[in-house]
C-alpha positions as CSV (number, residue, x, y, z in Angstrom):
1,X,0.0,0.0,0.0
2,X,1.4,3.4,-0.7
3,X,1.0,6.3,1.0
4,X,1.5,9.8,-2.0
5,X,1.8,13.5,-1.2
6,X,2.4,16.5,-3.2
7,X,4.7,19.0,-1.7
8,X,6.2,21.8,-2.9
9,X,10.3,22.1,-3.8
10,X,11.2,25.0,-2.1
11,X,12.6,27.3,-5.4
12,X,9.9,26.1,-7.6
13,X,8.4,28.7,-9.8
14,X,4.2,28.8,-9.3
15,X,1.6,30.6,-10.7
16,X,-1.4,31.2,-8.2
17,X,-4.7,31.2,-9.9
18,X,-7.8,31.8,-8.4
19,X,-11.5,31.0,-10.0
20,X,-14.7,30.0,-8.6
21,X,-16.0,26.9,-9.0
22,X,-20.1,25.2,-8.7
23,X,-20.5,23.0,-6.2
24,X,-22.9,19.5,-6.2
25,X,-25.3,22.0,-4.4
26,X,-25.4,24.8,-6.8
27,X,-23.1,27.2,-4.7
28,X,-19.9,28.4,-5.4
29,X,-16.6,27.8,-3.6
30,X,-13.4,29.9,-4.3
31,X,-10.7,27.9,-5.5
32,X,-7.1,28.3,-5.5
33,X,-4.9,25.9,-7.8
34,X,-1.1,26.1,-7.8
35,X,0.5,26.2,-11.5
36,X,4.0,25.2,-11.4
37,X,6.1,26.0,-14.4
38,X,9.7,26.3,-15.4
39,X,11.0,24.1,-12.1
40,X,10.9,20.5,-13.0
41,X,11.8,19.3,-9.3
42,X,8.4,17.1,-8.4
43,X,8.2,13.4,-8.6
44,X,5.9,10.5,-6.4
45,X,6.9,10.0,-3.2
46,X,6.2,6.6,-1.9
47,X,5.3,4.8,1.0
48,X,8.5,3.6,3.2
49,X,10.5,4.2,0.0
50,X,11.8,7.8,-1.4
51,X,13.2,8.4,-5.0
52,X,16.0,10.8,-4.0
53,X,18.5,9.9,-6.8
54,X,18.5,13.6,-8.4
55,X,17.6,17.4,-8.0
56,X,14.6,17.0,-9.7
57,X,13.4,13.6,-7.3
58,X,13.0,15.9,-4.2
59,X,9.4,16.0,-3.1
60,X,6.3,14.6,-3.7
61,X,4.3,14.9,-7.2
62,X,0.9,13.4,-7.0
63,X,-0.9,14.8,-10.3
64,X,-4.5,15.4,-8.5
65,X,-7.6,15.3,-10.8
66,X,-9.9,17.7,-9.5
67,X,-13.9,16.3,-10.7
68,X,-16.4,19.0,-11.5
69,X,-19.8,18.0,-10.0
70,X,-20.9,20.5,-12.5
71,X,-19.4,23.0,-15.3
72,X,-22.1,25.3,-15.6
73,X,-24.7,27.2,-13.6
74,X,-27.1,25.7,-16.5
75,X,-26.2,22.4,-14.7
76,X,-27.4,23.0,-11.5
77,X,-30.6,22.1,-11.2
78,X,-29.5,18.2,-12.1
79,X,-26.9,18.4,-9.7
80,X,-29.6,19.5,-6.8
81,X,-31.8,16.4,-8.1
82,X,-28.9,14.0,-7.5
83,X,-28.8,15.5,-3.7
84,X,-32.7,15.2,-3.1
85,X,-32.4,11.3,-4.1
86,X,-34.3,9.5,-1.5
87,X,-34.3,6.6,0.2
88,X,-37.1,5.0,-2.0
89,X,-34.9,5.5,-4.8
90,X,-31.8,3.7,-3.3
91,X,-33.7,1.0,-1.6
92,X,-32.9,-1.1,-4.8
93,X,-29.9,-0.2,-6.0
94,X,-28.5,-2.2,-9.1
95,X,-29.4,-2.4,-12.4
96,X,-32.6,-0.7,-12.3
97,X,-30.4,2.1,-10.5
98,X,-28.0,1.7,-13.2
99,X,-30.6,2.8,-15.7
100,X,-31.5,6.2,-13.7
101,X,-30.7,9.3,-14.9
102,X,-29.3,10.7,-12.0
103,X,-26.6,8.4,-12.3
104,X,-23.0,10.1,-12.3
105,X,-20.4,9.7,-15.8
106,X,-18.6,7.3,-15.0
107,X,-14.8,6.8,-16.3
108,X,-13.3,4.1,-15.5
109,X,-16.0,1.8,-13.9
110,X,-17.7,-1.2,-15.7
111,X,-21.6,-1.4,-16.1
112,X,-20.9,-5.0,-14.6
113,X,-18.4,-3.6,-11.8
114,X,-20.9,-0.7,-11.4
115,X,-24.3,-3.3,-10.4
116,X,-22.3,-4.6,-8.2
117,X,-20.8,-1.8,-6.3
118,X,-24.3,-0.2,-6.2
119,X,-25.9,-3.6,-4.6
120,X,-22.5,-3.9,-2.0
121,X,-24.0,-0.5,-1.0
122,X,-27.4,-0.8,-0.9
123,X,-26.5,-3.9,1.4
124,X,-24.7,-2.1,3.8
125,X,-27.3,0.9,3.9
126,X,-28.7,0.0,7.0
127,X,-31.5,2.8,7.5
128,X,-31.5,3.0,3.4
129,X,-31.1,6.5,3.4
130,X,-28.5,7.2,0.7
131,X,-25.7,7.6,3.0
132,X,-22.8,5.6,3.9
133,X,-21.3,6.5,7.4
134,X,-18.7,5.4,9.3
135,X,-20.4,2.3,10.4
136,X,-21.7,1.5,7.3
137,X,-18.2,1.8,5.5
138,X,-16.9,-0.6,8.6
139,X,-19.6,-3.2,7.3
140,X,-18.5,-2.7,3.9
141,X,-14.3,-3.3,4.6
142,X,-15.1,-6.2,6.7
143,X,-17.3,-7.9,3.9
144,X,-13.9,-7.5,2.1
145,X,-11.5,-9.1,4.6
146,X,-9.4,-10.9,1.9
147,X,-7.8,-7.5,1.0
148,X,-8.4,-5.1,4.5
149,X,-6.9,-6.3,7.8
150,X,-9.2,-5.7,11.3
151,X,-7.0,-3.0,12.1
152,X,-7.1,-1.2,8.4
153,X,-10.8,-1.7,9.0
154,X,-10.4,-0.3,12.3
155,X,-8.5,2.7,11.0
156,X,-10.2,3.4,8.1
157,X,-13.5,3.5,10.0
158,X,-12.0,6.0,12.4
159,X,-10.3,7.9,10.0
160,X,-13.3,8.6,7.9
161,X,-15.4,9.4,11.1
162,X,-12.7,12.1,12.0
163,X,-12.3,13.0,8.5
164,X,-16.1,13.3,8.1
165,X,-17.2,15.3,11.2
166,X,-19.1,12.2,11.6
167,X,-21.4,12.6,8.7
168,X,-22.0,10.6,6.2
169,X,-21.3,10.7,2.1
170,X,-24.2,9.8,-0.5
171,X,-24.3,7.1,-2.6
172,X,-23.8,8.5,-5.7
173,X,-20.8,10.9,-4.3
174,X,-19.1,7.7,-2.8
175,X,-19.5,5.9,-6.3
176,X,-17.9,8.5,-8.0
177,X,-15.0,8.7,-5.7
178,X,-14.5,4.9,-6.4
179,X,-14.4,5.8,-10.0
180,X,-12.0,8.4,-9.2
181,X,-9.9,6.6,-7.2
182,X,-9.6,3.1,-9.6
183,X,-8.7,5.4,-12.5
184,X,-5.4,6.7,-10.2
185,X,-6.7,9.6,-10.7
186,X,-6.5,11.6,-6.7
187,X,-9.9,12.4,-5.7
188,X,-8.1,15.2,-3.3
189,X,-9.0,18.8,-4.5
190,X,-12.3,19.8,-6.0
191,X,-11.5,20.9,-9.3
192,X,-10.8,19.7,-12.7
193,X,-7.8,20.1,-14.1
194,X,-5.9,19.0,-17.6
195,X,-3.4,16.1,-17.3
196,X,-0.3,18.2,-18.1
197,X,-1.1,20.9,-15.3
198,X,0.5,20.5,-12.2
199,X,-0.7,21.5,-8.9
200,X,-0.9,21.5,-5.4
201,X,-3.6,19.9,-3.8
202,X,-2.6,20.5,0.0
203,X,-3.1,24.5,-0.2
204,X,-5.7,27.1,-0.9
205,X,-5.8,30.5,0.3
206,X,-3.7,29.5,3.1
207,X,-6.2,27.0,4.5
208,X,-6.3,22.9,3.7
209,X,-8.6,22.0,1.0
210,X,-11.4,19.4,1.3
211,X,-11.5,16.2,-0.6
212,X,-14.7,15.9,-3.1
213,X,-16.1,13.7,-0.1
214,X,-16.3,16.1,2.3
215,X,-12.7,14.5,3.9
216,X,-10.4,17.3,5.1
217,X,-7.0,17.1,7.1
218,X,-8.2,17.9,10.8
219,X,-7.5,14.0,10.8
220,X,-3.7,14.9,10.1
221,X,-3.1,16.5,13.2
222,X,-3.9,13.8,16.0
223,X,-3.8,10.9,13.6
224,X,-0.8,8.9,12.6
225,X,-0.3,5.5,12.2
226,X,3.2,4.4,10.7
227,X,5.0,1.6,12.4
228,X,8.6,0.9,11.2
229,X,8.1,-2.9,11.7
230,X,7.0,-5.5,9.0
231,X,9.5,-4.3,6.6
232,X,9.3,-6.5,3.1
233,X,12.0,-7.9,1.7
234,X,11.4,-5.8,-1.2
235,X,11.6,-2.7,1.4
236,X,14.8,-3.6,2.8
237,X,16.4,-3.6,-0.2
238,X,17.9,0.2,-0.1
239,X,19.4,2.4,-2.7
240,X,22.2,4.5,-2.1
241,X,21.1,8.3,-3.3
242,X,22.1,11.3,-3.2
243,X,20.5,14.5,-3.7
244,X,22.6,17.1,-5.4
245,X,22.7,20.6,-4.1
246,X,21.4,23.4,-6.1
247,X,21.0,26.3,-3.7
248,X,23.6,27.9,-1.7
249,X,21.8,26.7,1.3
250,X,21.7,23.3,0.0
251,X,25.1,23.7,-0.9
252,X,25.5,25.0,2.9
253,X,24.2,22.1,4.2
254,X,26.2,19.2,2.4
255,X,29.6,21.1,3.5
256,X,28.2,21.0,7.0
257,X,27.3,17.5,7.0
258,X,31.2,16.3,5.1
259,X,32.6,18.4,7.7
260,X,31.1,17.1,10.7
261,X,31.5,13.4,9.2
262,X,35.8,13.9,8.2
263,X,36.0,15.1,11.5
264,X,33.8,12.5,13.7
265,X,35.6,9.2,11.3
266,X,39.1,10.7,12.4
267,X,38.5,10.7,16.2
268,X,37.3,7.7,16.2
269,X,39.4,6.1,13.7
270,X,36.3,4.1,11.8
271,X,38.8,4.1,8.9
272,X,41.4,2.7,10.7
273,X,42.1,-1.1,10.8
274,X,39.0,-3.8,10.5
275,X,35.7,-3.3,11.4
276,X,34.7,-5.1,14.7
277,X,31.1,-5.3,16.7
278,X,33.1,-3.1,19.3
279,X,34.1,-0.5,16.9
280,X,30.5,-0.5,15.2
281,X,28.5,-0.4,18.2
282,X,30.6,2.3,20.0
283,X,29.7,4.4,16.6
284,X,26.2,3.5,15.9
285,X,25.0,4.5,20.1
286,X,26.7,7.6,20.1
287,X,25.5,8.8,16.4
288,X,22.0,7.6,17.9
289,X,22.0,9.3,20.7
290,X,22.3,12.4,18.6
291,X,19.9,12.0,15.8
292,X,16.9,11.8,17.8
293,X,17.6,15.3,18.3
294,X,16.6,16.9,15.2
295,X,13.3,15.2,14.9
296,X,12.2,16.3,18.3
297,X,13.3,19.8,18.0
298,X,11.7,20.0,15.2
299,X,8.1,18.8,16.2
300,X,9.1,21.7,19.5
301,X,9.1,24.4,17.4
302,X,6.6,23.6,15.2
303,X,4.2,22.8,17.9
304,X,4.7,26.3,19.6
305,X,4.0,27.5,16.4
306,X,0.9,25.9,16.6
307,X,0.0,26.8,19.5
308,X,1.1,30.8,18.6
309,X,-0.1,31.7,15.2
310,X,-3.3,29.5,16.6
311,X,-2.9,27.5,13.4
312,X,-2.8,23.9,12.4
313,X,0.1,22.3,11.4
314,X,-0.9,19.5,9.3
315,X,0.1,16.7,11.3
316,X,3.9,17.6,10.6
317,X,5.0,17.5,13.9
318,X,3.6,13.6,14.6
319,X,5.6,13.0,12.0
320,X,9.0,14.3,13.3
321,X,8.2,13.0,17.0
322,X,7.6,9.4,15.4
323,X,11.0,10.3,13.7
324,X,13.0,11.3,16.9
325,X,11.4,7.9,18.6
326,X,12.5,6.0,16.0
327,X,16.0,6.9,16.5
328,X,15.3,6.3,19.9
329,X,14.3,2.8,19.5
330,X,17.8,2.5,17.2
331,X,19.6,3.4,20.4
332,X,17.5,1.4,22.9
333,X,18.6,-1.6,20.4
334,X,22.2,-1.3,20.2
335,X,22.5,-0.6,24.2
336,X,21.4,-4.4,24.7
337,X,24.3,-5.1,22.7
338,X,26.8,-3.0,24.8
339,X,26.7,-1.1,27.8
340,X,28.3,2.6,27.5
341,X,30.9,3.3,30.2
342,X,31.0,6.7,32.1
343,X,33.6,8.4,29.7
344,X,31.4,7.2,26.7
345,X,28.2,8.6,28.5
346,X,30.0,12.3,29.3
347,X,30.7,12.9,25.9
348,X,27.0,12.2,24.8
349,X,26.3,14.5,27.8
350,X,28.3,17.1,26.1
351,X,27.6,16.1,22.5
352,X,23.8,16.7,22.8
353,X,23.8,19.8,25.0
354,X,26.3,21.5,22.2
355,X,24.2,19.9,19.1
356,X,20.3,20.5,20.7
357,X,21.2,24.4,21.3
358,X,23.0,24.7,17.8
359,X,20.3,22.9,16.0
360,X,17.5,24.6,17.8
361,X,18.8,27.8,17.1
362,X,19.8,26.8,13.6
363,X,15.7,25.4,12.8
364,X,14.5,28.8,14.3
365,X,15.9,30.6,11.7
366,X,15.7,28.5,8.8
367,X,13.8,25.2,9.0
368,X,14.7,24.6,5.2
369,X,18.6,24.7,6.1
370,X,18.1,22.1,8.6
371,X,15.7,19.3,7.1
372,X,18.6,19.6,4.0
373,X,21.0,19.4,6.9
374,X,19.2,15.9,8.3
375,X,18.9,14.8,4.7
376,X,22.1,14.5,3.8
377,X,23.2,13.0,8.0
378,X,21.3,10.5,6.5
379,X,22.5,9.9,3.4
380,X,25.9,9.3,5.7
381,X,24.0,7.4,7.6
382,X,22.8,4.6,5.2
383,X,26.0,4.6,3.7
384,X,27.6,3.4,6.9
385,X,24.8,0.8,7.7
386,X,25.5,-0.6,4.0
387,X,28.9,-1.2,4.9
388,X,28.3,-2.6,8.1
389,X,25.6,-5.0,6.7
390,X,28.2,-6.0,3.8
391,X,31.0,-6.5,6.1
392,X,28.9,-9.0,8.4
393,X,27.5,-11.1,5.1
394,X,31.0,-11.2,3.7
395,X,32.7,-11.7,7.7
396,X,34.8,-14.6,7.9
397,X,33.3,-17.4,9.4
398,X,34.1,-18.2,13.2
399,X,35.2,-14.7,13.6
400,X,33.1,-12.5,15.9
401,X,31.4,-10.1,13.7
402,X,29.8,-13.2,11.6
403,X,28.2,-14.4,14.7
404,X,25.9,-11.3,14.0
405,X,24.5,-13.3,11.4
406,X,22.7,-15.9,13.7
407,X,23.3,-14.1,17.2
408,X,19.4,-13.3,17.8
409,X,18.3,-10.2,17.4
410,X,17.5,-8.4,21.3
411,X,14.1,-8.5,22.5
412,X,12.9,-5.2,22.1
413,X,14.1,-4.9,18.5
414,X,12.0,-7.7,17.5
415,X,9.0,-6.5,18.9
416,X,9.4,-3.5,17.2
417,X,10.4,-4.2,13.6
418,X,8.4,-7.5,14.0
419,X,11.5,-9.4,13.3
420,X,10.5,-13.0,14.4
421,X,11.3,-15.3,17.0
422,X,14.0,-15.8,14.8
423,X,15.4,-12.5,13.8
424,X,19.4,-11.8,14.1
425,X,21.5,-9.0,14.6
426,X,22.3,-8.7,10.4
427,X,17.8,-8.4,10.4
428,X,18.4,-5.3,12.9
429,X,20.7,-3.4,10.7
430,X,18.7,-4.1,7.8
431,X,16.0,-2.8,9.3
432,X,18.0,0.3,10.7
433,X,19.3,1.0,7.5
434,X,15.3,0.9,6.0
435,X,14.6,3.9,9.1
436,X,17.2,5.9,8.3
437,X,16.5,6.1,4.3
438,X,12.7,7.2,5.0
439,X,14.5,9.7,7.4
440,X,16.6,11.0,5.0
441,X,13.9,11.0,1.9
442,X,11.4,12.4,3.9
443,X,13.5,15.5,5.1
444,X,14.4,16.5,1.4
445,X,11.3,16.3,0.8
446,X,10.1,18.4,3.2
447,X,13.1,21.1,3.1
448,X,11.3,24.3,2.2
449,X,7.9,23.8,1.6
450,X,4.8,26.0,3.3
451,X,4.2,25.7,6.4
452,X,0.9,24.3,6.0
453,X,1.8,21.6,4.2
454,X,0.0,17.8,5.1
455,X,1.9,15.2,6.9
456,X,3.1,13.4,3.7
457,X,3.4,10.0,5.2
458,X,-0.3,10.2,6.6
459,X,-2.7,12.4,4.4
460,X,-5.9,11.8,5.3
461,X,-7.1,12.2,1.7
462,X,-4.8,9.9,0.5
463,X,-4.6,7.1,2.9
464,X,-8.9,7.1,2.1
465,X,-7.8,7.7,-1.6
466,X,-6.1,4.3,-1.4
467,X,-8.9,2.7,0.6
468,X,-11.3,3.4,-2.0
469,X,-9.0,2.0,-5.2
470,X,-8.2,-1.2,-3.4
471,X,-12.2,-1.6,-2.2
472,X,-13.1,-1.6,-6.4
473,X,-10.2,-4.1,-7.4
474,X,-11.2,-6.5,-5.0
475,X,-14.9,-5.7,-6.5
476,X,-12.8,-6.5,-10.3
477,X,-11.6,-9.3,-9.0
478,X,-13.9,-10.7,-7.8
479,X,-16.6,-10.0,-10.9
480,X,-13.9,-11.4,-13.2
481,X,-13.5,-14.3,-11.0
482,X,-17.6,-14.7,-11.3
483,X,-17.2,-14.7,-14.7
484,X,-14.3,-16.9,-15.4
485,X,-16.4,-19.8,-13.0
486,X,-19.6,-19.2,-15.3
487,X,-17.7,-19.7,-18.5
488,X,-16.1,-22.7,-17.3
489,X,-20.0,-23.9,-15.8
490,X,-20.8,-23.2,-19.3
491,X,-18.0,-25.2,-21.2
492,X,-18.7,-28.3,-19.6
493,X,-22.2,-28.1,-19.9
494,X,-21.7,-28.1,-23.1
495,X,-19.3,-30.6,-23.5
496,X,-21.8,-33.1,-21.4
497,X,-24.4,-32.4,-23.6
498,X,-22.4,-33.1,-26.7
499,X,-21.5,-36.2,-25.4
């Protein structure tokens, strides 16, 4: 499953538009779309796995298509009869509903995919008013359990309950949506836009806009749910990127970060002689101990800024605490592995108190300086984990640092990354190594874009988005599957009768 999110490059060129738009209602909303042009720096960020291999694979591009309800004020009166569609009218839902004229235009969905959407619907309408709410969607996920787990169910039932304000979402609004969403087409914005025309669907007029369904982002700012565990195989496989510097505070940055690394390798000599556990251990819990700083100071300030400009912060701040745990959880790990004497533990003492006020100070004054600043830490940092990981796989056997490979992994790491009762050392790194590229995608991503900006690892538009495609494929599957058994039904009766 993949969580998307637009964001904005910080340096990209935009063109802010305004028009108003007709709503399904007949009213009129002002919309705002952003028009990027001449800054080709946007591409798809993905779930648990960031492009970052050039300037232009920075942040997020999600191509949003915004649906029109209705074009023109000509329209309107159509659109009001789809509204005033009462329960009589969706008591039967299916073909004969099929065959109504207040029936939406459909893109992408079947006539046969279509019946059968409309009569999973009418199934779940309890009070058969037209609406779906939040425990009628929770009916309609668990009906589906071959593709959504209790807890998606769970969270997706929450989610759109939060996202909602508790209402519910017609019928025929919720259909199109699925339409919408099955075409990969993002049903986040409002508005319809030409396939060439990028935009941002996270910002208008300084305030979040609403998905089609009524969904907005208040969800974003007590809502989160990533866990770092249950890593693929496929997930754990990490690219080595780098993102090159185009600004001079990007440039900034990456001097900053080779300087702080030439200087940390040569007093403690990690280029000198092999590598041992001792030597990667006594690295890897004093670099830990330090980056969990940036993610907490960052979810500090911005939550003061919350709590000052009396704004929302788009759940930005849950992201960088989860971020600053995370690393936590990396140090917690290796400290089963080796206990820190009292010299080691007064130089994090001093190490922290020097980088928290510098870095604090640092994110006051330019918050796109320091997520660059983090980005490219940890770019370092999944370097050095790649090395350690090759140099246990290729360790001699019998010598101590390929016991790593079967010494089991400690307690606490494999109840977090949801290693196994048989997980190993080697799994831990992997699995650190998987942290700290999210950590280091996601903070180029983020570096320099408005303040406003969604959460882009938990958008509530988007994680409902993906809900809705993967409800109508296991609808597709399942109608092809119908129709592959009838055929074959149909083959053999014919072949009985022949004979």
């Amino acid at each position: 499953m993949t969580l998307e999110a637009t964001l904005l490059r910080h340096g990209s060129r935009l063109l802010l538009t305004s028009k108003r738009r007709p709503l399904i209602n007949g009213s009129t909303k002002s919309c705002v779309s952003w028009t990027r042009f001449a800054a080709p720096s946007l591409t798809t960020i993905k779930h648990h796995r960031f492009n970052s291999s050039n300037s232009n694979n920075i942040v997020g591009n999600l191509p949003a298509l915004h649906h029109h309800y209705s074009h023109h004020d000509s329209n309107n009166n159509n659109n009001n009869h789809r509204r005033s569609i009462h329960s009589s009218n969706i008591t039967n839902l299916g073909k004969s509903a099929i065959a109504s004229p207040t029936l939406p235009n459909l893109r992408a969905l079947t006539p046969t995919v279509r019946d059968a959407i409309l009569s999973d619907l009418n199934q779940v309408d309890v009070d058969k008013n037209g609406i779906i709410d939040s425990e009628e969607l929770k009916i309609l996920l668990s009906k589906h359990a071959t593709s959504f787990t209790d807890d998606e169910v769970v969270e997706l039932t929450e989610l759109f309950y939060a996202s909602t304000g508790g209402h519910g979402v017609e019928v025929m609004r919720f259909l199109e949506a699925l339409d919408a969403a099955i075409a990969e087409k993002s049903t986040s914005g409002g508005g319809e836009m030409s396939e060439d025309e990028k935009i941002s669907p996270l910002v208008e007029e300084g305030k979040f806009k609403t998905h089609p369904l009524g969904i907005g982002t208040c969800a974003s700012e007590y809502m989160f749910s990533k866990t770092h565990g249950k890593y693929t195989p496929e997930q754990l496989e990490i690219e080595l990127t780098h993102v090159p510097p185009v600004t001079t505070l990007d440039k900034g940055a990456l001097f900053a970060v080779k300087c702080f690394r030439f200087g940390f390798d040569q007093a403690t000599g990690w280029n000198r002689g092999s590598m041992t556990p001792e030597k990667i251990l006594n690295r890897a819990i004093f670099l830990e101990t330090v980056a969990a700083i940036p993610g907490m100071v960052a979810a500090i300030i911005r939550h003061f800024r919350s709590l000052r400009n009396m704004t929302r912060d788009g759940g930005m701040l849950n992201m960088f605490l989860e971020e600053a745990n995370n690393e936590r959880m990396h140090l917690l790990t290796f400290i089963r592995l080796k206990d820190p004497g009292m010299i080691f533990r007064a130089a994090v003492i001093g190490a922290q108190g020097v980088f928290a006020t510098g870095f604090g100070l640092a994110y006051v004054a330019s918050p796109a300086f320091c997520h660059r600043f983090v980005g490219y830490i940890e770019e370092e940092a999944v370097l050095t984990y790649t090395k350690i990981i090759k140099a246990i796989e290729e360790a001699e056997e019998g010598s101590e640092l390929a016991q790593w490979k079967a010494h089991p992994a400690p307690k606490i790491a494999k109840g977090y990354w949801h290693l196994g009762e048989n997980g190993t050392v080697l799994d831990v790194m992997k699995a650190v190594r998987a942290d700290e590229a999210e950590h280091r995608d996601v903070n180029h991503a983020v570096s320099g874009v408005p303040d406003d900006t969604v959460n882009p690892l938990y958008d509530p538009r988007e994680r409902l988005d993906s809900m809705l495609a993967k409800y109508v494929r296991d609808i597709m599957e399942r109608e092809q599957q119908e129709k592959g058994d009838k055929k074959a039904t149909s083959t053999s009766t014919r072949a009985v009768t022949t004979d």
